[in-house]
N, C-alpha and C positions, 0 to 999 in steps of 0.2 A: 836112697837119699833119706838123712833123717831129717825131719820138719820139726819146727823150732815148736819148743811147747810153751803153752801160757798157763800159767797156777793161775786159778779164777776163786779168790778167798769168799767168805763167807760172812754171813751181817757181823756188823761188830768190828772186823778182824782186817786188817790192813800190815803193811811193812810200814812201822814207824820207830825211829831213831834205830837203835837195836834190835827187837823186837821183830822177827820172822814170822807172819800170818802161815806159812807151810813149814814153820821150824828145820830142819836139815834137809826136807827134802830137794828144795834148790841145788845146795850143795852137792849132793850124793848125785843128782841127775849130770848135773855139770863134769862130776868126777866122770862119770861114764860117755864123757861125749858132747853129750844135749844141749844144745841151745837151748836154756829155758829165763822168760822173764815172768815177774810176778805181776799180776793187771795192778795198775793201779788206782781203780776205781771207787767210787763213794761205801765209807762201811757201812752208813746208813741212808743209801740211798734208795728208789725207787726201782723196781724191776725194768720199768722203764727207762729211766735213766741211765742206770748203770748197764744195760745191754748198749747201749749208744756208748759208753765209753769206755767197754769193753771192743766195739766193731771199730772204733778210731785207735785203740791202741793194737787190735788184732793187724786191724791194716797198713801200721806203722811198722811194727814187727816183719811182717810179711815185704815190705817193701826194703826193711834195712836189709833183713836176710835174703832178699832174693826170692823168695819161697813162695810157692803157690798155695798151699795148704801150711794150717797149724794142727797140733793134735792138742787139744785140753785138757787140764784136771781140774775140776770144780768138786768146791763144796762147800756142804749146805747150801742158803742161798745163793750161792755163787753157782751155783747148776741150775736154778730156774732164771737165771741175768742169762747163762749163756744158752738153756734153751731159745728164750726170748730171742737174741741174739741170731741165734742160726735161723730160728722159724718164723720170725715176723721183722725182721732186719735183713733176711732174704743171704743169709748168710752161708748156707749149707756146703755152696761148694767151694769154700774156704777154710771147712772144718774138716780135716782127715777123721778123728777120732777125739769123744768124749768118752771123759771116765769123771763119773761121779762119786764121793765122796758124804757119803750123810747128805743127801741131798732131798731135803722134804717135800717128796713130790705128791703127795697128801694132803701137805698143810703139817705143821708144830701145831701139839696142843700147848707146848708152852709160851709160844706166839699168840695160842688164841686166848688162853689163861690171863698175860699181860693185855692185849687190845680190850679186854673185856671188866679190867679194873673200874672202880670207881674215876670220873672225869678229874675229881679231885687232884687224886695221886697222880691218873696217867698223865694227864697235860702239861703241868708242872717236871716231870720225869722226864716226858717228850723233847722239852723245852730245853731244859739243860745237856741234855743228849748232843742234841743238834747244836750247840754251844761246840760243848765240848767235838765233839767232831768235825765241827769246821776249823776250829784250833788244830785240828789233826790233820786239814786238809783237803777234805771232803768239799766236796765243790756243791753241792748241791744236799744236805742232806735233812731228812726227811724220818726222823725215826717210826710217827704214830702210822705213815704211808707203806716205809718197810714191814714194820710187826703184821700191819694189815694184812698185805701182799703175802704173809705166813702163817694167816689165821688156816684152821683145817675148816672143809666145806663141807663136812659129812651131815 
């Protein structure tokens, strides 16, 4: 049996109007079979957050398909939302299989680069972010919380 997979995008990066957050790779998955949908959670939302609405749309999916398990593809941020997801949303045995993509499990230094600007520039930046991103859809978002969430800890 193959289990439906979910594309888990990454900060920023959402399916809007035309615009594919996994560019063909939906397509080419679907051409072979696969049930795949794309999450469609906050691009700049919180690691917390967006694990909550990744496990409400995992578990929709799972419930239209029948299916007991999903298999994942994350990336970038979208690998620590669905870490989050499996390990502190108690989610594990709903997950066949994670494949991550660029997924900074380190921390970006060019996350910490940005969190670390002048309050000046960044709050202002912040501000219009989360504008523009709710404009997009985003239900909840949080840009200076996401960068945060991707500062590196070394």
């Amino acid at each position: 049996m193959k289990y439906p997979i979910i594309l888990v995008h990454g900060i920023m990066l959402k399916d809007i109007w035309h615009f594919k957050a996994f560019g063909k790779i939906e397509k080419i998955l679907k051409s072979k079979g696969y049930h795949v949908y794309t999450s469609p959670h906050d691009g700049l939302g919180t690691i917390e957050n967006n694990a909550n609405q990744i496990k409400t749309f995992v578990l929709d999916i799972m419930e239209k398909e029948n299916a007991q398990k999903v298999n994942i593809i994350a990336h970038s941020k979208g690998g620590l939302d669905s870490l989050y997801m499996i390990d502190r949303l108690h989610m594990s045995q709903h997950v066949a299989s994670v494949t991550f993509l660029s997924t900074p499990h380190k921390g970006s230094i060019v996350a910490s680069k940005l969190y670390e600007m002048p309050k000046l520039f960044r709050n202002p930046l912040a501000f219009w972010l989360n504008i523009v991103y709710k404009f997009a859809g985003d239900k909840k978002p949080d840009a200076l919380a996401a960068c945060e969430s991707l500062k590196r800890s070394d």
